[in-house]
DRENKE-194840 format. One record per residue (C-alpha): x, y, z; residue number from 1. Coordinates in steps of 0.1 Angstrom, whole numbers. Example, Ala and Ser with C-alpha at 12.3 -4.5 7.8 and 13.67 -1.06 7.14 Angstrom:
<gufis>
+-------+-------+-------+-----+
:     x :     y :     z : pos :
+-------+-------+-------+-----+
:   123 :   -45 :    78 :   1 :
:   137 :   -11 :    71 :   2 :
+-------+-------+-------+-----+
</gufis>
This chain:
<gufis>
+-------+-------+-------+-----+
:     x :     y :     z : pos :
+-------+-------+-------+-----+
:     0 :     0 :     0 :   1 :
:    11 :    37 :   -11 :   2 :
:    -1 :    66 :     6 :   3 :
:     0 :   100 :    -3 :   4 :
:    -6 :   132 :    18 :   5 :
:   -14 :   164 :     1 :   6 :
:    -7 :   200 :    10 :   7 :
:    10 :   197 :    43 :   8 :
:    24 :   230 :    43 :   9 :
:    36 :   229 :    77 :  10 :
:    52 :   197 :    71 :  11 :
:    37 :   184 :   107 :  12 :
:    17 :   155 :    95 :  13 :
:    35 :   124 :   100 :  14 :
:    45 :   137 :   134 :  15 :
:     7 :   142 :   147 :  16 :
:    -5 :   104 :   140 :  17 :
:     3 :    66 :   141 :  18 :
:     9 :    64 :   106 :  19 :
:    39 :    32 :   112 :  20 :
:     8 :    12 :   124 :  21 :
:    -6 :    10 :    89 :  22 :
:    28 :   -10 :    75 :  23 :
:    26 :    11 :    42 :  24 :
:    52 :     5 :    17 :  25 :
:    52 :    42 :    12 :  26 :
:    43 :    71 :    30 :  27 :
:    47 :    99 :     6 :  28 :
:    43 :   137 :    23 :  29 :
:    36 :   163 :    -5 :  30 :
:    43 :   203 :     9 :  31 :
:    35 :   221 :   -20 :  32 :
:     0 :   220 :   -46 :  33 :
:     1 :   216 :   -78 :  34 :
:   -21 :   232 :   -96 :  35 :
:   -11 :   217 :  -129 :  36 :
:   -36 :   190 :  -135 :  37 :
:   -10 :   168 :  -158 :  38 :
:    19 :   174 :  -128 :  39 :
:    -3 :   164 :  -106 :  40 :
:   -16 :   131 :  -120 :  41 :
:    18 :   122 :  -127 :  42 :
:    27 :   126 :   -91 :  43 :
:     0 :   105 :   -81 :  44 :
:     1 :    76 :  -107 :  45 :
:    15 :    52 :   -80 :  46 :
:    -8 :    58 :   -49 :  47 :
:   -35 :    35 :   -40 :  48 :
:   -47 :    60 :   -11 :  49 :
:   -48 :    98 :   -15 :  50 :
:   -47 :   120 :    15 :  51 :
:   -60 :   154 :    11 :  52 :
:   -66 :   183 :    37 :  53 :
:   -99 :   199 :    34 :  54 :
:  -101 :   214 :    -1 :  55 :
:   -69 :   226 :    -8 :  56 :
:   -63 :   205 :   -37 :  57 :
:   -97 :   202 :   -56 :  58 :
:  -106 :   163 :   -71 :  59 :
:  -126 :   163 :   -99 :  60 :
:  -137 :   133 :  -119 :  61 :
:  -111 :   142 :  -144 :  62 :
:   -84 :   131 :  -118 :  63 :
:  -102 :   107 :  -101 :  64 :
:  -110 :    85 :  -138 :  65 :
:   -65 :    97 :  -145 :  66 :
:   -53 :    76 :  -115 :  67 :
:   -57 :    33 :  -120 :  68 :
:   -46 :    25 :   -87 :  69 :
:   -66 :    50 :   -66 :  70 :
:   -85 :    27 :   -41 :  71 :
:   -92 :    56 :   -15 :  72 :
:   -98 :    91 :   -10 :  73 :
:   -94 :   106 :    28 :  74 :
:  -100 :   138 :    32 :  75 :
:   -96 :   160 :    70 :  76 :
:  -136 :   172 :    80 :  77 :
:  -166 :   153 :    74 :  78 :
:  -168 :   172 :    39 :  79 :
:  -154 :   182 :    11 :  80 :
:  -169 :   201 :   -18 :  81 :
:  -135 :   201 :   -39 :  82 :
:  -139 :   158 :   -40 :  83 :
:  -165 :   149 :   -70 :  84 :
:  -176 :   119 :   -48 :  85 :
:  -200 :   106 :   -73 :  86 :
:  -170 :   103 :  -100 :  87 :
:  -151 :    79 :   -69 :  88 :
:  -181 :    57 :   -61 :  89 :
:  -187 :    50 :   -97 :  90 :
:  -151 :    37 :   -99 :  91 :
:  -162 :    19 :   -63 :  92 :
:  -134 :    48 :   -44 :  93 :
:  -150 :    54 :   -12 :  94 :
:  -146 :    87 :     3 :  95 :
:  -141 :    87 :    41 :  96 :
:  -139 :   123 :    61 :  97 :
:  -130 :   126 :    93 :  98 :
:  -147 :   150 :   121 :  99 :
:  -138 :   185 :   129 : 100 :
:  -136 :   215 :   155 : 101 :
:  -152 :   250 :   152 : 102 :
:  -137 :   262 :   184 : 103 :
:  -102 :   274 :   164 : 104 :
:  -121 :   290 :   134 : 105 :
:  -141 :   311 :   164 : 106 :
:  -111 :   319 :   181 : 107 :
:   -99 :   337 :   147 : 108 :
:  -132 :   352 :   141 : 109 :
:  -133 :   371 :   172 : 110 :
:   -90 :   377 :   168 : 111 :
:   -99 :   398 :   135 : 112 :
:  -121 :   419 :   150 : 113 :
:  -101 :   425 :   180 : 114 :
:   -77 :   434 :   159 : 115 :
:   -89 :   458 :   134 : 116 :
:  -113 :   473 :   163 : 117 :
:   -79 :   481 :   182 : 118 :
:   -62 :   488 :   152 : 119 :
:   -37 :   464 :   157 : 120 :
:   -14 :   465 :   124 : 121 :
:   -18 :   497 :   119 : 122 :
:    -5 :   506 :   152 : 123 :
:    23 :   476 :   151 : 124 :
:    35 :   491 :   121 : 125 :
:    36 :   525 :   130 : 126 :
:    61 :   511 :   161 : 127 :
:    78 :   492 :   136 : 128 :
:    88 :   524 :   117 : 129 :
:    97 :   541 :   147 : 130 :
:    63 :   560 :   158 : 131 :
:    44 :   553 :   185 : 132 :
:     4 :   562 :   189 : 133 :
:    -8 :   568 :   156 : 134 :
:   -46 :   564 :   165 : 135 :
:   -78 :   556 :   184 : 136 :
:   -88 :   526 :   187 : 137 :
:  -130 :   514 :   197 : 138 :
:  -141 :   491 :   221 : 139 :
:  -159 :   457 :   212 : 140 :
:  -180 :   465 :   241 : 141 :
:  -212 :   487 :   223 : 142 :
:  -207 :   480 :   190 : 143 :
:  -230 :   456 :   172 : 144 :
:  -218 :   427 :   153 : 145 :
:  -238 :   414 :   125 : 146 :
:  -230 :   375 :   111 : 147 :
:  -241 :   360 :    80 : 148 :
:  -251 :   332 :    93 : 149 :
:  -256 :   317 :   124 : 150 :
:  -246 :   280 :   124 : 151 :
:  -220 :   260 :   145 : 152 :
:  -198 :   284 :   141 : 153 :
:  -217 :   317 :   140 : 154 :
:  -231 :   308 :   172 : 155 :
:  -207 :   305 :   195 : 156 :
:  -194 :   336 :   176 : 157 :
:  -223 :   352 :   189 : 158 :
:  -217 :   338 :   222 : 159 :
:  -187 :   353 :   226 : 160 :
:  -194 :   384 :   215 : 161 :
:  -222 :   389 :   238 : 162 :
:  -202 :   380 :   267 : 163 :
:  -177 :   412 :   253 : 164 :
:  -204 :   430 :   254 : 165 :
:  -214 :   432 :   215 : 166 :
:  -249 :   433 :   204 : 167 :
:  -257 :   406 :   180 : 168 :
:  -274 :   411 :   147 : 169 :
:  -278 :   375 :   124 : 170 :
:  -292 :   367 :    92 : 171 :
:  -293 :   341 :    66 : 172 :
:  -316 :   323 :    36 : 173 :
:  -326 :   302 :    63 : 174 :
:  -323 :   314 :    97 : 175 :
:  -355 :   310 :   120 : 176 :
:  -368 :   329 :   146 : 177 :
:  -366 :   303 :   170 : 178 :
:  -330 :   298 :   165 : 179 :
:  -322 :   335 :   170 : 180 :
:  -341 :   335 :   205 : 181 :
:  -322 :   305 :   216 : 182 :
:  -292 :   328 :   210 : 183 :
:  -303 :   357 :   224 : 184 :
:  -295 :   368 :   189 : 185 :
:  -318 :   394 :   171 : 186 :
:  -329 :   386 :   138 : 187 :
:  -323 :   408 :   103 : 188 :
:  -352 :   412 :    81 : 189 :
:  -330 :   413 :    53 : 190 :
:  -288 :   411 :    43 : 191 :
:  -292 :   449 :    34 : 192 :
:  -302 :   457 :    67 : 193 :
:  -277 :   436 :    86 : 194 :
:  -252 :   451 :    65 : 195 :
:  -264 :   486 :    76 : 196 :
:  -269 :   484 :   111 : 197 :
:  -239 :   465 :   120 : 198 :
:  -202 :   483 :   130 : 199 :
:  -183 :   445 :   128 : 200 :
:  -196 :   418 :   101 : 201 :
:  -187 :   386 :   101 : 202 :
:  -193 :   361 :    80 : 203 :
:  -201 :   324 :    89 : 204 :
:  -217 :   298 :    58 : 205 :
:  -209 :   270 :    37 : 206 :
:  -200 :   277 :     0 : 207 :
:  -226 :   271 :   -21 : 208 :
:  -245 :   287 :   -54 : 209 :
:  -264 :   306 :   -29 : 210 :
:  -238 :   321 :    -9 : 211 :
:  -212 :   326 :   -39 : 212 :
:  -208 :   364 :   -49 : 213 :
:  -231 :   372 :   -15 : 214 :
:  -212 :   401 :    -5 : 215 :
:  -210 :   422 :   -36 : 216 :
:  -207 :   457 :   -45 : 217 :
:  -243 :   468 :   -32 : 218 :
:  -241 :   450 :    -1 : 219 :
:  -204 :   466 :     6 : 220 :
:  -221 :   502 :     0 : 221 :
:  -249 :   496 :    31 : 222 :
:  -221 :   492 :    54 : 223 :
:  -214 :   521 :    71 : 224 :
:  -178 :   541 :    70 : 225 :
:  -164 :   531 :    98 : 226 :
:  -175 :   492 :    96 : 227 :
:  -153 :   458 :    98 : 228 :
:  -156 :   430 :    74 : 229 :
:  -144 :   397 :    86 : 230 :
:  -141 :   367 :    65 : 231 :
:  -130 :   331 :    79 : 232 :
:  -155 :   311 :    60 : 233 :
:  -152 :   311 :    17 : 234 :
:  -132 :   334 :     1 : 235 :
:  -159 :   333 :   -30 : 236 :
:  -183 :   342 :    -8 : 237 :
:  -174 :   377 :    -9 : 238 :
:  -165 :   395 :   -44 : 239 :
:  -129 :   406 :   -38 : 240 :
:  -120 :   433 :   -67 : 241 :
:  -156 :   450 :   -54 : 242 :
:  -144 :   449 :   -17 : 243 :
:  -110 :   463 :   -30 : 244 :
:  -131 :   492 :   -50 : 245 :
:  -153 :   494 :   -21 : 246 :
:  -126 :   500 :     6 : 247 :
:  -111 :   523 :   -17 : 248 :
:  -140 :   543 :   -14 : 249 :
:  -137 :   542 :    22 : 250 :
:  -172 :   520 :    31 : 251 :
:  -166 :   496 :    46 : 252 :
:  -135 :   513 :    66 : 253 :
:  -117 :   480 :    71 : 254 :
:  -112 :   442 :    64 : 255 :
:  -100 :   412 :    73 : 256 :
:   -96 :   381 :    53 : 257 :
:   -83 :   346 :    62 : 258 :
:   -96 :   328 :    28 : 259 :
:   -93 :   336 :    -8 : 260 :
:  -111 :   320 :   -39 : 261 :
:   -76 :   308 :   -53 : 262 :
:   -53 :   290 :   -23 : 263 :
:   -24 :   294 :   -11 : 264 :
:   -30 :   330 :   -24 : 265 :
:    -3 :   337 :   -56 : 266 :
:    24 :   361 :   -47 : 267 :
:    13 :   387 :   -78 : 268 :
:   -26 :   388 :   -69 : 269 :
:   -42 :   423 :   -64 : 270 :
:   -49 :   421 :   -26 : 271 :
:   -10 :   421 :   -21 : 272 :
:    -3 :   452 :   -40 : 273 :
:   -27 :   471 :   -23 : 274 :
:   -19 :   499 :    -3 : 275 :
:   -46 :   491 :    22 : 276 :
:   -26 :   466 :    39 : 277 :
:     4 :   493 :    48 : 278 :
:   -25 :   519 :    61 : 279 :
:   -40 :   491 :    81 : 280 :
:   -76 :   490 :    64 : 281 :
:   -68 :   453 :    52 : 282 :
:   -55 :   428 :    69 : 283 :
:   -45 :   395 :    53 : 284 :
:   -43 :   359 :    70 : 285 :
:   -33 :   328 :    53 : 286 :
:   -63 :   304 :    56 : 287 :
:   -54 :   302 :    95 : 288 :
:   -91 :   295 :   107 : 289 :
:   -89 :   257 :   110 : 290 :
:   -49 :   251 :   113 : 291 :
:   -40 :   248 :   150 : 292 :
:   -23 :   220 :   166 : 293 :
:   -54 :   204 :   184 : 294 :
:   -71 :   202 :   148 : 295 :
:   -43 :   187 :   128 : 296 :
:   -40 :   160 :   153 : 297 :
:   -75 :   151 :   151 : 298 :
:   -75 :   154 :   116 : 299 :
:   -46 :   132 :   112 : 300 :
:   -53 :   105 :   138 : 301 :
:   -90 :   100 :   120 : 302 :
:   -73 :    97 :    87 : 303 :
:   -49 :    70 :   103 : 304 :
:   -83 :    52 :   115 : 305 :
:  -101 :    59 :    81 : 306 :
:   -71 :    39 :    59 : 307 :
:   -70 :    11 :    90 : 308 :
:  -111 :     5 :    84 : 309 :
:  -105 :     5 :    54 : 310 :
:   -78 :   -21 :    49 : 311 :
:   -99 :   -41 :    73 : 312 :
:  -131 :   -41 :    51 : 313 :
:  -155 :   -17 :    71 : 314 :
:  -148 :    17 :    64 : 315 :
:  -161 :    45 :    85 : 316 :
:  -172 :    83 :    75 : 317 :
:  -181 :    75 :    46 : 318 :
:  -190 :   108 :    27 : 319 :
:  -227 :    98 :     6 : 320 :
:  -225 :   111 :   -32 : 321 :
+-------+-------+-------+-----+
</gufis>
């Protein structure tokens, strides 16, 4: 048995689980993506179980049908909308996930607004050059913070908040009444008026042809001057080059973004050149909202367990097509 593991860009994986106890005749650790699709099938020809770490390296049907000895597909949280699972059960591939925390994506969430409410690189970077106080920063305590939706995530986002002192604002396509109340949440009649009423935003849903292009330029232009933007969930989500224009224009005030729509974000792209970033109005994170050490070692340890199963005729997690 040949295994690969894709996209461990911190190079931590074979160090976080039992992967000896699986008596592989090849464990094969892969830091980089490729996002050439021949380079990549080449790379893969000899693997008969394909690692992969949420959707950073997307697998299309066109890969899956390029690969003879592909026998299974792991992939780290109990999802994956980069994996064309149909294509793999066709060729009888199961798909196994494992499960996942939210508590680290949270902890980022309320970390971005922190930051740009205190306006922490801005003020780091005037130190760095030698100044000192450049500005004033606002409480969290007062303000209102409105999420896109108000899931696993989004509410303990709102739980935390409120304990700051934050009033909480949510809205989604389908968020009830009755969910709102168990939160203590009040609920937006519309994405308009979230966007309007709230000083922090923060964004918390799953990718999807609803959500796609959500926040575009009419929605940045409710928001009000001196607003936040937060992004931890899909870079697609919200319509970059508009957000750029939109900042430019000076409403919203500020952003922060910890996922693009292209991963790991290319050296030359826009947001980098921007000078937003050295005046503090955006600030950039690389995909950081799930990658903590607690995370990786479950994520690692269930894909150990998922390839054991496996081997043994009964596997578990099995993502449905």
């Amino acid at each position: 048995m040949r295994i690969a593991i894709l996209d461990d860009y911190q190079g931590v994986a074979l160090t976080l689980a039992p992967w000896d106890s699986l008596g592989a005749e090849e464990i094969a650790v892969f830091r980089d993506s490729l996002a050439d699709r021949a380079a990549l099938i080449e790379r893969l020809q000899r693997f008969q179980v394909v690692c992969l770490m949420r959707e950073r390296t997307p697998f299309p049907k066109e890969l899956i049908d390029a690969l003879p000895n592909l026998q299974l597909i792991v992939t780290t949280g109990p999802r994956n909308a980069a994996i064309d699972v149909a294509a793999a059960a066709a060729r009888g591939i199961p798909v196994c996930g494992t499960e996942s925390r939210a508590t680290p994506t949270v902890e980022l969430a309320l970390l971005l607004m922190i930051a740009l409410s205190r306006r922490l690189l801005p003020e780091a970077l005037s130190l760095r050059d030698g100044g000192w106080q450049a500005g004033l920063g606002r409480d969290l305590a007062g303000l209102t913070l409105g999420l896109v939706g108000l899931g696993r995530i989004g509410g303990q986002v709102a739980r935390l908040a409120q304990g700051l002192g934050m009033a909480v604002t949510a809205w989604s396509q389908n968020l009830t009444e009755a969910r709102c109340a168990e939160l203590g949440v009040a609920r937006a009649p519309d994405l308009p008026a979230l966007l309007a009423g709230a000083d922090l935003v923060s964004i918390h849903l799953v990718l999807s042809e609803r959500s796609r292009g959500l926040i575009g330029a009419a929605e940045l232009a409710a928001m009000k001057p001196d607003a936040g933007l937060i992004n931890t969930s899909r870079g697609p989500i919200v319509d970059w080059p508009a957000l750029l224009a939109a900042l430019e224009a000076g409403r919203p005030g500020a952003a922060a973004l910890d996922v693009y729509e292209e991963e790991p974000l290319p050296a030359d792209h826009p947001l980098h050149a921007t000078r937003l970033i050295d005046e503090g109005r955006l600030l950039l994170t690389p995909h950081l909202g799930y990658a903590t050490r607690q995370t990786f070692e479950l994520f690692y340890r269930q894909t150990v367990e998922a390839i054991a199963a496996w081997r043994a005729a009964a596997p578990i997690r099995v993502i449905a097509s």
